[in-house]
DRENDO-1510 file (C-alpha; in Angstrom, 1 decimal, always signed):
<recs>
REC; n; res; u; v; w
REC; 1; UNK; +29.5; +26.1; -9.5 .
REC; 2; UNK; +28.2; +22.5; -10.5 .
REC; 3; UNK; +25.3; +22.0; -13.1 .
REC; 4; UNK; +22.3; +19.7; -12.0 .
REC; 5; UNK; +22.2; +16.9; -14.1 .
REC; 6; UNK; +19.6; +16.1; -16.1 .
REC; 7; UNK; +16.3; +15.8; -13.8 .
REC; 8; UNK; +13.9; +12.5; -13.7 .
REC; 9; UNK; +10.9; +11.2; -12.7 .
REC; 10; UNK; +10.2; +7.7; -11.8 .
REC; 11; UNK; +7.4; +5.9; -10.3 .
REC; 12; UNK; +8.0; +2.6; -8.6 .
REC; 13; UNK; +6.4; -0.1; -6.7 .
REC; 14; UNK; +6.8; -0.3; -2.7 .
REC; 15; UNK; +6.2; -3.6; -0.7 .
REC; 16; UNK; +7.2; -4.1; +2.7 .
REC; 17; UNK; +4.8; -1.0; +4.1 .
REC; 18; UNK; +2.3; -2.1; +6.7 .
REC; 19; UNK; +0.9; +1.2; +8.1 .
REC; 20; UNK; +0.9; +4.8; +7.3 .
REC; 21; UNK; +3.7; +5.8; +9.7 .
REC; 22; UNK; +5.8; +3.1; +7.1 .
REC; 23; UNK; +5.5; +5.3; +4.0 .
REC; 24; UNK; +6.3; +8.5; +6.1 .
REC; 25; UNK; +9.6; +6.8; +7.4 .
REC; 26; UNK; +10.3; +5.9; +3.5 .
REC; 27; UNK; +9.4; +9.2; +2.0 .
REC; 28; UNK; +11.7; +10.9; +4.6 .
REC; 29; UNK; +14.3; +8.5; +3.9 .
REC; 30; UNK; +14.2; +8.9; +0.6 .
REC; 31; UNK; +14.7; +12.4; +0.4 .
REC; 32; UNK; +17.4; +13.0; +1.9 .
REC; 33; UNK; +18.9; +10.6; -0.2 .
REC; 34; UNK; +21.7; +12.5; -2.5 .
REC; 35; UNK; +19.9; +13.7; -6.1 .
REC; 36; UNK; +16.6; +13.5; -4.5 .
REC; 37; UNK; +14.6; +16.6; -4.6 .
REC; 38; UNK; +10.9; +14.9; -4.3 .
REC; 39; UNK; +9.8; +11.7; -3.2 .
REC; 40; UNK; +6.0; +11.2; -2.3 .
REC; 41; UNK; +5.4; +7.7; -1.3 .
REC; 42; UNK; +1.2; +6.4; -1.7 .
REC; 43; UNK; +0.7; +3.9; +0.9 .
REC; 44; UNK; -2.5; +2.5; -0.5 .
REC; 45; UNK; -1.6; +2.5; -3.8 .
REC; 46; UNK; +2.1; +0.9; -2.8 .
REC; 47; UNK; +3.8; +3.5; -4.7 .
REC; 48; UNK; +6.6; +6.4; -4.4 .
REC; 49; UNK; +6.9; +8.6; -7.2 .
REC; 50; UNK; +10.6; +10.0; -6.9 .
REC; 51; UNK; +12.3; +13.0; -8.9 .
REC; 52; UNK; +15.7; +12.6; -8.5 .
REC; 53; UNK; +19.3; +14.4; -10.1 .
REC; 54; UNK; +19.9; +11.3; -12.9 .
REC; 55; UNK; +24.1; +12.1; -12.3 .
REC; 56; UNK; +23.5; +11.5; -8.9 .
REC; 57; UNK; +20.9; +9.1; -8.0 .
REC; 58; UNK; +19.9; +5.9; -9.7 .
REC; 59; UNK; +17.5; +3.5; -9.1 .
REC; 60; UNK; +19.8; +0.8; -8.0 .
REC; 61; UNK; +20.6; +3.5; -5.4 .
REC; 62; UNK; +17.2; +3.8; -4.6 .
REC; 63; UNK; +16.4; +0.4; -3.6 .
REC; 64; UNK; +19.5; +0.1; -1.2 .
REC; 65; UNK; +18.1; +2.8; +0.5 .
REC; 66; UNK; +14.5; +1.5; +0.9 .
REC; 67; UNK; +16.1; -2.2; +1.8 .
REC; 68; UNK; +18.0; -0.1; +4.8 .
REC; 69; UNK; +15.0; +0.6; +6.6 .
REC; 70; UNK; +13.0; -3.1; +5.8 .
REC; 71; UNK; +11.7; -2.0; +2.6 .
REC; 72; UNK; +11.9; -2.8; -1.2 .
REC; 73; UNK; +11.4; -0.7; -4.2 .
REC; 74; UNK; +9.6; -2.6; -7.9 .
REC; 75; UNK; +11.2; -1.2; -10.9 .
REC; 76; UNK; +10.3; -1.9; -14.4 .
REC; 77; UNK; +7.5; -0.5; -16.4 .
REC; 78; UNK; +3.5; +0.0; -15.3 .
REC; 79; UNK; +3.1; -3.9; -15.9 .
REC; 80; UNK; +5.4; -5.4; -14.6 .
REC; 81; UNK; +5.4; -3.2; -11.4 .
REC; 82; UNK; +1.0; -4.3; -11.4 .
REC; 83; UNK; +1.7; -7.8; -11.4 .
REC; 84; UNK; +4.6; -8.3; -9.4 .
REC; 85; UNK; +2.9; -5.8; -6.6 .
REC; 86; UNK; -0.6; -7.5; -7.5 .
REC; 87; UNK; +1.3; -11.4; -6.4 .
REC; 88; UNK; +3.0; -9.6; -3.5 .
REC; 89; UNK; -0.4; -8.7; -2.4 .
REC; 90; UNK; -2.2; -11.9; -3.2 .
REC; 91; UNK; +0.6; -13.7; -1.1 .
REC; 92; UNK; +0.6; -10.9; +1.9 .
REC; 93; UNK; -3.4; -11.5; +1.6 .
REC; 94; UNK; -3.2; -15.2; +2.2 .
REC; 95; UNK; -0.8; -14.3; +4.7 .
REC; 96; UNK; -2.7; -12.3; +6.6 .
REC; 97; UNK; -5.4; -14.8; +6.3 .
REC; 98; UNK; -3.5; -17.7; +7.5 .
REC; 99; UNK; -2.2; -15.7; +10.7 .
REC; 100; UNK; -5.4; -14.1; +11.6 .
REC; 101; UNK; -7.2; -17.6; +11.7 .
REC; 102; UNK; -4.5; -19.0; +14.1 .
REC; 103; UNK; -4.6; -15.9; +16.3 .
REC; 104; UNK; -8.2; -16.3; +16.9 .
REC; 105; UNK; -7.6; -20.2; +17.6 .
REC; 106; UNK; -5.5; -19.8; +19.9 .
REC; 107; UNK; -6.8; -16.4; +21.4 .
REC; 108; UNK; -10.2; -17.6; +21.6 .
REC; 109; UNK; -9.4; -19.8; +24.7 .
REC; 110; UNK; -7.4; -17.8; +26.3 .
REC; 111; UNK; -9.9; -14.9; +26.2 .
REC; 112; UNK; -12.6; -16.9; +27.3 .
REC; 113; UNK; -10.3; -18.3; +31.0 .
REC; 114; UNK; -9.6; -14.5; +31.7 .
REC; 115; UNK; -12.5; -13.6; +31.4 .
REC; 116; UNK; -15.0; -16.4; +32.9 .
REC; 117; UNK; -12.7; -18.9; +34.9 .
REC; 118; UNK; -9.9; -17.1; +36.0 .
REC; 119; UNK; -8.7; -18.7; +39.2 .
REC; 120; UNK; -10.6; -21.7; +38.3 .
REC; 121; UNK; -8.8; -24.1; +36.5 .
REC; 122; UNK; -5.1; -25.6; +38.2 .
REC; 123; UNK; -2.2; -24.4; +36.2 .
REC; 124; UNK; -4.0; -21.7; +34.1 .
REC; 125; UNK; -1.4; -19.1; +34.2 .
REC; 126; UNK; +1.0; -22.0; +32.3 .
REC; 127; UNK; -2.2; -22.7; +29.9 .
REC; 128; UNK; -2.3; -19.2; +29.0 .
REC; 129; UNK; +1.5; -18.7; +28.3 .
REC; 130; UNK; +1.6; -21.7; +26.0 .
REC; 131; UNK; -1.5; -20.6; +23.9 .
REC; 132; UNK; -0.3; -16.8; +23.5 .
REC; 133; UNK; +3.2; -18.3; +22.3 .
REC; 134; UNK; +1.7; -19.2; +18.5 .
REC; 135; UNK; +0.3; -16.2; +18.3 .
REC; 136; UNK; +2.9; -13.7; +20.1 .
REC; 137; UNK; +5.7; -15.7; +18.2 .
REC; 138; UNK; +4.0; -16.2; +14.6 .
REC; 139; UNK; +1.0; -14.3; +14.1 .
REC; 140; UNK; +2.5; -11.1; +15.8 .
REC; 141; UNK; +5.9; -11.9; +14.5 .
REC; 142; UNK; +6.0; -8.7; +11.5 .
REC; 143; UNK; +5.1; -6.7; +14.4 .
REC; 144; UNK; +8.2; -7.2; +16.4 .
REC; 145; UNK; +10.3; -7.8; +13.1 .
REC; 146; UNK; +9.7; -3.9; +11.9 .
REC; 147; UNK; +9.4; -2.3; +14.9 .
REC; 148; UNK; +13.1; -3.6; +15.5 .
REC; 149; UNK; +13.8; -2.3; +11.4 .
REC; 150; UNK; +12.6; +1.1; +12.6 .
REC; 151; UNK; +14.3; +1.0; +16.0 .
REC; 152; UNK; +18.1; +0.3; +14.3 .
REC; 153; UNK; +17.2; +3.9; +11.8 .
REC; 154; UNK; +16.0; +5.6; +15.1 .
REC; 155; UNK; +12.3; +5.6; +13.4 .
REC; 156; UNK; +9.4; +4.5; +14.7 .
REC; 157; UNK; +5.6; +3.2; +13.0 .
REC; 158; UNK; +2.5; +1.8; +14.5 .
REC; 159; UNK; +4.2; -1.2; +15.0 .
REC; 160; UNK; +6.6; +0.1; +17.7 .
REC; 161; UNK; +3.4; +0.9; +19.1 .
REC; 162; UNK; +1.8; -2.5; +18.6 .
REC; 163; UNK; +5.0; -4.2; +19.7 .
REC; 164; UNK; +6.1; -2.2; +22.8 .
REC; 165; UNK; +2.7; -2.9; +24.5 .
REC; 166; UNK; +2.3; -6.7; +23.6 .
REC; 167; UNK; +5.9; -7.2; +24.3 .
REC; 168; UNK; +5.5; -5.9; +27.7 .
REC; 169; UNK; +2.2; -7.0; +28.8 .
REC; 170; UNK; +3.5; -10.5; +27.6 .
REC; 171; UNK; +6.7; -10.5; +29.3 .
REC; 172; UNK; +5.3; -9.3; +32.4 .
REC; 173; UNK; +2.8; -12.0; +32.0 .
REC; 174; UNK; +5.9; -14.7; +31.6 .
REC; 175; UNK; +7.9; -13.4; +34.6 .
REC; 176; UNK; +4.5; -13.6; +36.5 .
REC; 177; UNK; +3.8; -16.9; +35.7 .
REC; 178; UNK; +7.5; -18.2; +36.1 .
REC; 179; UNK; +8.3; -16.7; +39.4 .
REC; 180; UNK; +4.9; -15.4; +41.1 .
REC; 181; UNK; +7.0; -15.7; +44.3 .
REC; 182; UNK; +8.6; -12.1; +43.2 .
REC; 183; UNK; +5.7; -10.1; +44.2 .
REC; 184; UNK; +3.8; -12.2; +46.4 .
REC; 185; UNK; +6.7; -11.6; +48.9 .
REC; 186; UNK; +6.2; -7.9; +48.4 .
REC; 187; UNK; +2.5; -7.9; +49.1 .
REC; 188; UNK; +1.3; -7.7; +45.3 .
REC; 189; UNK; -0.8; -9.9; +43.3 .
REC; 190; UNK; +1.1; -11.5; +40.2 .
REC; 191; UNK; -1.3; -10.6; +38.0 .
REC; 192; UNK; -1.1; -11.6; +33.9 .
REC; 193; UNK; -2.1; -10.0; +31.4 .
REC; 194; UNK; -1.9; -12.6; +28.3 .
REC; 195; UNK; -5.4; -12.1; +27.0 .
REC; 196; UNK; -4.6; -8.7; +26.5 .
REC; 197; UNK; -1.5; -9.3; +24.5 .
REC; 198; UNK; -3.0; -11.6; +22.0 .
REC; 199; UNK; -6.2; -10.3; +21.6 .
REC; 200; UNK; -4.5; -6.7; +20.2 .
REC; 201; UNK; -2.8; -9.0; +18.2 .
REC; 202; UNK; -5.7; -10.7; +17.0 .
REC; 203; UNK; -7.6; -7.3; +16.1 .
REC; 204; UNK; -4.7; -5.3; +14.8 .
REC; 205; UNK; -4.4; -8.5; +12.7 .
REC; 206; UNK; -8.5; -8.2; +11.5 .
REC; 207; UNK; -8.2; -4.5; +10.4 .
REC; 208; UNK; -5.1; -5.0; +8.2 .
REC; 209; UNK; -6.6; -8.1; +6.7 .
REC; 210; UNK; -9.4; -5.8; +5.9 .
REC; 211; UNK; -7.7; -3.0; +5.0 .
REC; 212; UNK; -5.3; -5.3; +2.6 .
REC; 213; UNK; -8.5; -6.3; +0.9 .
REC; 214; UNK; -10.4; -3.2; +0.2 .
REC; 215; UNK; -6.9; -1.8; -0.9 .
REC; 216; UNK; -6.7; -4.9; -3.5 .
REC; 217; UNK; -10.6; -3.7; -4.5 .
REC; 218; UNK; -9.6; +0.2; -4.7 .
REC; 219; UNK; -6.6; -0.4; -6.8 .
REC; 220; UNK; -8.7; -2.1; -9.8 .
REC; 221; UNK; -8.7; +1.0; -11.8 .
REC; 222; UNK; -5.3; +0.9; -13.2 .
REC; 223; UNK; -5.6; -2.6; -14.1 .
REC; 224; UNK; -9.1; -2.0; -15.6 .
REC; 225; UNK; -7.1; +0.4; -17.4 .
REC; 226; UNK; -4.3; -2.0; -18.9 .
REC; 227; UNK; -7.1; -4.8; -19.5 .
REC; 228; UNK; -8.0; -2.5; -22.2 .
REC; 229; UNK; -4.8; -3.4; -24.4 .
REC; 230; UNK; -5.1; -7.3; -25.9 .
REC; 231; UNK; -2.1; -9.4; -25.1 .
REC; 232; UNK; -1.5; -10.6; -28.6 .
REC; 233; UNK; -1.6; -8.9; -32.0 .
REC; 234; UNK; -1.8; -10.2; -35.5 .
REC; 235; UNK; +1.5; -8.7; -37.2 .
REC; 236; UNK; +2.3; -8.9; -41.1 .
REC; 237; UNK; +6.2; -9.2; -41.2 .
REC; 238; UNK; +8.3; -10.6; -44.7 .
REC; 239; UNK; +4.8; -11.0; -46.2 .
REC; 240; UNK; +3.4; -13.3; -43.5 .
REC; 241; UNK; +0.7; -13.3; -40.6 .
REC; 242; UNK; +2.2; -14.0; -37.5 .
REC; 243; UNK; +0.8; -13.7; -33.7 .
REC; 244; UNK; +2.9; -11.7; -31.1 .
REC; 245; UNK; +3.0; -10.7; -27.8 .
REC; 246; UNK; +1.9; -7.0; -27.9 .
REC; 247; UNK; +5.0; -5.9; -26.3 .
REC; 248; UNK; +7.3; -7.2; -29.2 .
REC; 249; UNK; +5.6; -4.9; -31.8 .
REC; 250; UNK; +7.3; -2.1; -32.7 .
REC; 251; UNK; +7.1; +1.1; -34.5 .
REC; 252; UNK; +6.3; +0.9; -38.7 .
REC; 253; UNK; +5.1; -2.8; -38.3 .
REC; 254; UNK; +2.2; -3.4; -40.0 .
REC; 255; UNK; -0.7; -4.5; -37.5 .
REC; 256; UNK; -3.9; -6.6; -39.0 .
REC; 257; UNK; -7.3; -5.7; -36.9 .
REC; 258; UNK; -10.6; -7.9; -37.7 .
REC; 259; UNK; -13.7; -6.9; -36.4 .
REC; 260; UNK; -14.6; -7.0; -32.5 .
REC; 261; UNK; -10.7; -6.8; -31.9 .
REC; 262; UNK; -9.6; -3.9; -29.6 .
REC; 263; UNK; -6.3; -2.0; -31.1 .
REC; 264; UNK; -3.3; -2.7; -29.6 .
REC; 265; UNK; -0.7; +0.4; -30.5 .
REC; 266; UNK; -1.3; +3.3; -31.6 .
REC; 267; UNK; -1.2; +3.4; -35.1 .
REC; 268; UNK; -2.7; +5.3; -38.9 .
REC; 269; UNK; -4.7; +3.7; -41.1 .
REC; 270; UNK; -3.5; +2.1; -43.9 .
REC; 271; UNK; -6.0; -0.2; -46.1 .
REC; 272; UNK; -9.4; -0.8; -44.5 .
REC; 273; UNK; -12.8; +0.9; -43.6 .
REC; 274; UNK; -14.6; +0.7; -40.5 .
REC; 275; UNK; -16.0; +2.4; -37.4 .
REC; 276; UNK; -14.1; +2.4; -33.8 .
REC; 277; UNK; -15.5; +2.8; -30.4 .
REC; 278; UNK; -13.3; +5.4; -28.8 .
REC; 279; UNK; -15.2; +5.9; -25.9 .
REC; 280; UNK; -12.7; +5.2; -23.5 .
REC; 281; UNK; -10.7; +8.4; -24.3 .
REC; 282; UNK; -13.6; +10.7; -25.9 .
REC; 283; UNK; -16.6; +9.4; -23.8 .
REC; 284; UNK; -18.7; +9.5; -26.6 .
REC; 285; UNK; -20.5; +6.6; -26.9 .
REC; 286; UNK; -20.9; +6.3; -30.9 .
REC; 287; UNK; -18.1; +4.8; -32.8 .
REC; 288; UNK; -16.0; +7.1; -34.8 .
REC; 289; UNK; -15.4; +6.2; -39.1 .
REC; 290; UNK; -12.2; +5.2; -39.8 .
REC; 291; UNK; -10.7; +5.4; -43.3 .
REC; 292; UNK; -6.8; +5.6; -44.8 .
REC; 293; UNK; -4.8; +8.3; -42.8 .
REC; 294; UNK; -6.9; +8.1; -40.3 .
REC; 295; UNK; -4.9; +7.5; -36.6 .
REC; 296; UNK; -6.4; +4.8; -34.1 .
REC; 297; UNK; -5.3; +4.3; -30.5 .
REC; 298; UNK; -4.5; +1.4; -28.2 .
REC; 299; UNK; -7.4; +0.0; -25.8 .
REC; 300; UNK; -10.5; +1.3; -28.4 .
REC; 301; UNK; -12.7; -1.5; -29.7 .
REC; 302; UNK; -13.2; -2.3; -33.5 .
REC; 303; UNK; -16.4; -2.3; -35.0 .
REC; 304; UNK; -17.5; -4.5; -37.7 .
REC; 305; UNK; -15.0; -3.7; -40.6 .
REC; 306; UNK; -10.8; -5.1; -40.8 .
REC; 307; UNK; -8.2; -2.6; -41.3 .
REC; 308; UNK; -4.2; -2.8; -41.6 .
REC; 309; UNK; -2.2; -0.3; -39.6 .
REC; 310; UNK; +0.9; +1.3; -39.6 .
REC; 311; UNK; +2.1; +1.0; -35.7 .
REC; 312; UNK; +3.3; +4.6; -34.5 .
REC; 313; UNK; +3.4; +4.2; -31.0 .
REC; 314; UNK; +4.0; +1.0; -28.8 .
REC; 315; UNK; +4.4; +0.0; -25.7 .
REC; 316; UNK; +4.3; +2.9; -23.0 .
REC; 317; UNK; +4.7; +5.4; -26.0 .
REC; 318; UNK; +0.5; +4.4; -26.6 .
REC; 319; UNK; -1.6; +7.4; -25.3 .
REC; 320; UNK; -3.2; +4.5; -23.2 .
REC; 321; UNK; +0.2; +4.1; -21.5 .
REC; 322; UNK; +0.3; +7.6; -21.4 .
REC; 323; UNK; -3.4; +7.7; -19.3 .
REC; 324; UNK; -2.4; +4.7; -16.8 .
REC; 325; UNK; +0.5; +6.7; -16.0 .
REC; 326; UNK; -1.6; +10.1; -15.6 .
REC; 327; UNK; -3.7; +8.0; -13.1 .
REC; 328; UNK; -0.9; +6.4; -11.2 .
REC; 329; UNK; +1.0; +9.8; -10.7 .
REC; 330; UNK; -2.5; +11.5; -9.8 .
REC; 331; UNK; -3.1; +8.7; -7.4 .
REC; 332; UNK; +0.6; +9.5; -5.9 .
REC; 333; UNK; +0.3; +13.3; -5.5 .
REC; 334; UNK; -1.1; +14.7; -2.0 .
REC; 335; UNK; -3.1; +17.3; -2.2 .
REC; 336; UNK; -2.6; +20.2; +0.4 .
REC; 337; UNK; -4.6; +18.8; +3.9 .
REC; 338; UNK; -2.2; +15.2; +3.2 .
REC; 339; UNK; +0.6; +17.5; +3.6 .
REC; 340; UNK; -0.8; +18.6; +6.9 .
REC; 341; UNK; -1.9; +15.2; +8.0 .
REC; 342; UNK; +1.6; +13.1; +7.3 .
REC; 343; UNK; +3.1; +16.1; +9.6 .
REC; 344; UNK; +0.5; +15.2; +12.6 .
REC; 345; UNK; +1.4; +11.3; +11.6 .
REC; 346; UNK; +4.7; +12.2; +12.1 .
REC; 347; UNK; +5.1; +13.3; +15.1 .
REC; 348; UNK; +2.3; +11.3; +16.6 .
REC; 349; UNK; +4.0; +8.0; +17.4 .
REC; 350; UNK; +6.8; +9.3; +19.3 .
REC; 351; UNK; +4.6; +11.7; +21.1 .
REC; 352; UNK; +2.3; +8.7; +22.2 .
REC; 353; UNK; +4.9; +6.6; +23.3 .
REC; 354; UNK; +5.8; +9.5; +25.7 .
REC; 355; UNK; +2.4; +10.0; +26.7 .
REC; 356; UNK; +2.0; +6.9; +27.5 .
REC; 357; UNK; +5.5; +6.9; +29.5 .
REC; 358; UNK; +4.3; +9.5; +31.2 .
REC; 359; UNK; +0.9; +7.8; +32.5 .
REC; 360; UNK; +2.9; +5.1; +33.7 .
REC; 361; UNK; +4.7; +7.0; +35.6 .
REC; 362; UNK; +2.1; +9.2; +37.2 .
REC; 363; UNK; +0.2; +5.6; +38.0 .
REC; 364; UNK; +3.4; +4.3; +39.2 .
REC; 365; UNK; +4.2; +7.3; +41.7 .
REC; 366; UNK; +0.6; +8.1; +42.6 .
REC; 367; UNK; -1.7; +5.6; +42.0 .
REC; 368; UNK; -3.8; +3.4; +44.5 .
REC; 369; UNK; -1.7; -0.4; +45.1 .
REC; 370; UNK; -0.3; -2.4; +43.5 .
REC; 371; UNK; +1.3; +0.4; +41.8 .
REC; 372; UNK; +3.6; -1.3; +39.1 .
REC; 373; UNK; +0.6; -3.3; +37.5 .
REC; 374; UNK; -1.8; -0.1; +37.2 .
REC; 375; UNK; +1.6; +1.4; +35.6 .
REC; 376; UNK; +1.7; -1.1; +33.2 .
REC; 377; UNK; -2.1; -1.5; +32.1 .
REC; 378; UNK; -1.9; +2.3; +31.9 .
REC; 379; UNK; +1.3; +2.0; +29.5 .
REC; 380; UNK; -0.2; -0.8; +27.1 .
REC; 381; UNK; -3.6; +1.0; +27.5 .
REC; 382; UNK; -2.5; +4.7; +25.6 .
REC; 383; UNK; +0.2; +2.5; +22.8 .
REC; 384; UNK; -2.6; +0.4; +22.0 .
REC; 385; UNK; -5.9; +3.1; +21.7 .
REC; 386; UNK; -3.6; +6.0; +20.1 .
REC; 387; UNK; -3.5; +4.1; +16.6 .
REC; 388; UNK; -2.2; +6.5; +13.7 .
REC; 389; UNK; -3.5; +3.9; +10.7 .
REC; 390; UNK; -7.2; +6.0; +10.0 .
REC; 391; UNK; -5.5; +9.4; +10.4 .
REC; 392; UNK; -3.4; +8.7; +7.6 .
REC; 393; UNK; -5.0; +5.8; +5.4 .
REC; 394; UNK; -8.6; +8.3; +5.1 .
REC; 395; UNK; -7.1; +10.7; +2.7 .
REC; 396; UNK; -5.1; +9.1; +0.4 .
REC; 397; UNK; -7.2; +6.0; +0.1 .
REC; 398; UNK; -10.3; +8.6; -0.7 .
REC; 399; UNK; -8.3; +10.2; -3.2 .
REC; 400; UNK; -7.4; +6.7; -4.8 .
REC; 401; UNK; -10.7; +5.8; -5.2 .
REC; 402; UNK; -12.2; +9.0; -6.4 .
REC; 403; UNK; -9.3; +9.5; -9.1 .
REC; 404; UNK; -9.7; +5.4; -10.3 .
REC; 405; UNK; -13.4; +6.0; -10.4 .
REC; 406; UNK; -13.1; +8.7; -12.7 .
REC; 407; UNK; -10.4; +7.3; -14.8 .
REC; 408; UNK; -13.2; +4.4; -15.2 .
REC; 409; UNK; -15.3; +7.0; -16.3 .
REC; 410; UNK; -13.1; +8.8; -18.8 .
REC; 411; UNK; -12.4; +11.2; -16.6 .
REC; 412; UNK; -8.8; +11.8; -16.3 .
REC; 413; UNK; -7.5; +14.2; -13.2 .
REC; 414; UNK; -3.7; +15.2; -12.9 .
REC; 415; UNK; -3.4; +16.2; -9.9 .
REC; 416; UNK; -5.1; +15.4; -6.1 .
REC; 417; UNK; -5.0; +19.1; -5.5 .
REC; 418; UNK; -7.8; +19.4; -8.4 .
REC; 419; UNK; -10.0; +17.2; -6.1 .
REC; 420; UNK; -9.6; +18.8; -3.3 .
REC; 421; UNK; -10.8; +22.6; -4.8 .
REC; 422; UNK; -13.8; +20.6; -7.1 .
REC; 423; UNK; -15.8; +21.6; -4.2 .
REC; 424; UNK; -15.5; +25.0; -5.1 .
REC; 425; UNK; -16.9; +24.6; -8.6 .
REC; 426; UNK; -20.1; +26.8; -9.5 .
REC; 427; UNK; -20.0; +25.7; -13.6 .
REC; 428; UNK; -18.9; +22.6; -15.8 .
REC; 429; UNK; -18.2; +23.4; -18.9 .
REC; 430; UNK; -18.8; +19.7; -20.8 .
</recs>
């Protein structure tokens, strides 16, 4: 029988994911990648945090897999994965921004001849398909882009949902307005339904403009976290001072700290006397003495005295490091009722789309005339309402903010499940 290889753990940056459902499609199509015996993805944190067979899986392999299904995986360490996700962000924010504004231009009027002066104004059908084009064609665009992503993997996400009932209430709208002879001659009204079609748009587009930005708020507690460690360091090397990038220091150098500097690597005492704020790790508020032998650790704040250190730990060795990536892996884990709530999210988007087949069809056999266009309002009615995002954005973006709050705090928790059983507590034991 084969031996395992040797098993790892790796936690990388997601972009691409625009909805619950997204990082339930990735985390099952991640795991039944070969190697992969875990893969839990965090969709507000933009996250999956893999264990994988190393003789069998790579990351290389990883990404291919993610870019098969529309998405794309950050690797690299903690800060380079924060920044490159943090101008992803930024640039999906402004975006979001940009879209959202044109929507509502262009959504605005449309909503307002539907509504008020419908059968008022000569030509108004043609008015209304020329305004809905910006925003079905640009501002809706991502919808129709990864609903098609999904459809070639035989997936589906909220925005199959958001596409299917846009895309038909806006092609029947087209047909309507193109040839209104069509059902005329059968006795029916031609009836359009564009203000429908780009005011879903419009809102869909307000709630993940707003959800982008309180994720971009919630997600400050890692980078809190890394603020703690200066960029630059004062380094003794061949006898002479010289300023470097903290990430080029490296084990035995010889590190200078003056007062009101915070440390940089982990590191002992070597010449020097003076007292160090440590509450970041301790909580204790009053400084610690520091003397010769004495060990110091990245992201605590000098007091008044200097000291010269020997560096023992850099770089993602520092038990700082080691704390960001506590947070990060406790911000990725799912406690027990997430479990329960991706299964409901799974099922949920297919099981909509045949509910709502199946109102269309009851309206379409049964209901009063015309028959096709109750149908059809019935069919974009159920895609649009039945909207998986809240069912499962609650929990993990709770359990984000709880566990960044506390590591704030000096609180550091390992695991979501802890959270989810605190409730339970009857003593704290300080």
């Amino acid at each position: 029988m084969a031996l395992a290889g040797p098993m790892e753990k790796i936690t990388l940056g997601v972009s691409g994911m625009t909805c619950a459902s997204c990082a339930i499609s990735l985390e099952k199509h991640l795991e039944v990648q070969p190697g992969v015996t875990e893969a839990l993805v965090n969709y507000p944190n933009k996250s999956v945090f893999v264990r994988f067979d190393g003789e069998k899986q790579s990351v290389a392999q990883l990404r291919k897999a993610a870019q098969e299904i529309g998405y794309d995986v950050i690797s690299g360490d903690a800060t380079a994965q924060n920044a490159k996700l943090d101008d992803l962000e930024s640039l999906r924010l402004r975006s979001l921004k940009l879209k959202l504004l044109v929507a509502v231009i262009f959504s605005l009027p449309i909503f307002i001849m539907a509504m008020f002066f419908m059968g008022k104004i000569p030509g108004e059908n043609w008015i209304m398909m020329f305004l809905s084009l910006p925003v079905i064609g640009w501002s809706g665009s991502e919808f129709f882009v990864n609903a098609w992503k999904r459809a070639k993997h035989f997936s589906s996400s909220m925005d199959t949902l958001v596409a299917l009932s846009t895309g038909v209430a806006f092609t029947f709208s087209v047909f309507n307005t193109v040839w209104p002879s069509f059902f005329r001659e059968r006795g029916l009204m031609p009836h359009v339904y564009f203000e429908s079609a780009v005011i879903i748009i419009t809102l869909i587009l307000l709630g993940r403009f707003l959800e982008a930005r309180a994720k971009g708020q919630a997600a400050t507690a890692i980078r809190e976290l890394m603020a703690l460690q200066p960029r630059e360091v004062t380094v003794v090397r061949n006898g002479e001072e010289m300023l470097l990038p903290t990430e080029e220091v490296r084990p035995g150098d010889l590190v200078l700290l003056r007062p009101g500097e915070k440390v940089a690597v982990d590191g002992k005492v070597k010449r020097g006397e003076t007292h160090i704020d440590e509450s970041m790790i301790t909580g204790e508020s009053i400084p610690v003495e520091k003397g010769r032998g004495d060990l110091v650790f990245a992201g605590t704040i000098n007091q008044k005295g200097s000291l010269k250190l020997l560096a023992t730990k850099v770089g993602e060795d520092t038990l700082l490091a080691q704390m960001i990536g506590m947070v990060r892996e406790a911000q990725g884990s799912k406690p027990k009722i997430q479990h329960l709530v991706d299964k409901i999210a799974a099922i949920f988007v297919p099981v909509v789309m045949g509910i709502a087949l199946f109102s269309a069809g009851i309206w379409w056999i049964w209901g009063p005339e015309p028959t096709f266009s109750y149908a059809l309002l019935a069919l974009i009615t159920v895609l649009i309402i039945a909207c998986p995002c809240a069912l499962g954005l609650a929990t993990p973006t709770a359990l984000m903010v709880g566990i960044g709050k506390g590591a704030k705090q000096g609180i550091l928790v390992q695991d979501a499940n802890a959270l989810e059983v605190a409730h339970k507590m009857q003593v704290l034991v300080l």
